[in-house]
C-alpha positions in Angstrom: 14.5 -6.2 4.9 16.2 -9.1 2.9 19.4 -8.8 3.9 18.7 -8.7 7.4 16.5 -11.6 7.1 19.5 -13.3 5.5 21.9 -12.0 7.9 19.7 -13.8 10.5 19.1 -16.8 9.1 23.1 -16.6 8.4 23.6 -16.3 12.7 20.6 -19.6 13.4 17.5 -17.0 14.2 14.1 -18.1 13.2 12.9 -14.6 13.6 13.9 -11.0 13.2 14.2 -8.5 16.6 11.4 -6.6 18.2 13.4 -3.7 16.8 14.0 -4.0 13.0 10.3 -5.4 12.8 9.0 -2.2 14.7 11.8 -0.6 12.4 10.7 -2.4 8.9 6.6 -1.6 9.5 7.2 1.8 10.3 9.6 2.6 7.6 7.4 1.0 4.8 4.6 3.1 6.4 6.0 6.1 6.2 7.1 5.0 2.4 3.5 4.6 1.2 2.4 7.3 2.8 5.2 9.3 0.7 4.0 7.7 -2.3 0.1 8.6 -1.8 1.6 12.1 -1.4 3.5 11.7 -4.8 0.4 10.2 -6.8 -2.6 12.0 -5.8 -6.0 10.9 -6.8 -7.1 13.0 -9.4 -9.9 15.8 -9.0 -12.9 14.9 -10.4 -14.0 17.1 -13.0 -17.6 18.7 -12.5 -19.3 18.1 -15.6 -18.1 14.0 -15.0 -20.3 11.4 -12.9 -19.4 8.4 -10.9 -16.4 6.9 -10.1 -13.1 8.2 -11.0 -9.9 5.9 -12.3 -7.1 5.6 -9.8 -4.7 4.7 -12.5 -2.1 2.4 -12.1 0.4 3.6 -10.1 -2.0 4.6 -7.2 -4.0 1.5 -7.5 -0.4 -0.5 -7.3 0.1 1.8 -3.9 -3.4 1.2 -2.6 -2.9 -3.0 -3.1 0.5 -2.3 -1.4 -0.7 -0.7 1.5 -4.1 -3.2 1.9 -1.7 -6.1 1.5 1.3 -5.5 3.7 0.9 -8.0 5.5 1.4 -10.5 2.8 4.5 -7.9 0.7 6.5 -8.6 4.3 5.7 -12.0 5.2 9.5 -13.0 4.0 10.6 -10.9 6.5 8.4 -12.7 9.7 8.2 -15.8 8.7 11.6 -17.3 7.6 10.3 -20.4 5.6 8.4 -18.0 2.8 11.1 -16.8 0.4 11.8 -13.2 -0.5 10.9 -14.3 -4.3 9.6 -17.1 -6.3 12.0 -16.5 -8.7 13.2 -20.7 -8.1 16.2 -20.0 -10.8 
């Protein structure tokens, strides 16, 4: 997504195509839901009550996929960089 972004912003654009935005959401769709099939949620022993830990890779996918909006902003709106890593 970055280097297209750049690659625009390298030709004058202020925005990316219909296209790779369709392209980008449904690619890093189909990559979290890859990842929520590579880290299940654990099964809940029967003797155990209440809730049960998510750990922290599934609770980093969970944020990622509540928050997507926000993890590709960079790529929709030009003047939010990809990192704010300033050096």
């Amino acid at each position: 997504m970055n280097l297209t972004k750049e690659k625009a912003v390298g030709k004058g654009r202020i925005s990316l195509s219909y296209y790779h935005s369709r392209k980008f959401g449904s690619e890093y769709d189909r990559m979290m839901d890859e990842a929520k099939l590579l880290n299940p949620q654990p099964e809940r022993p029967p003797e155990k009550r209440g809730r049960m830990k998510r750990g922290k890779v599934l609770a980093l996918i969970q944020r990622l996929v509540a928050h997507k909006g926000e993890v590709c902003l960079f790529a929709k709106n030009f003047s939010v960089p990809f990192t704010n890593n300033t050096a």
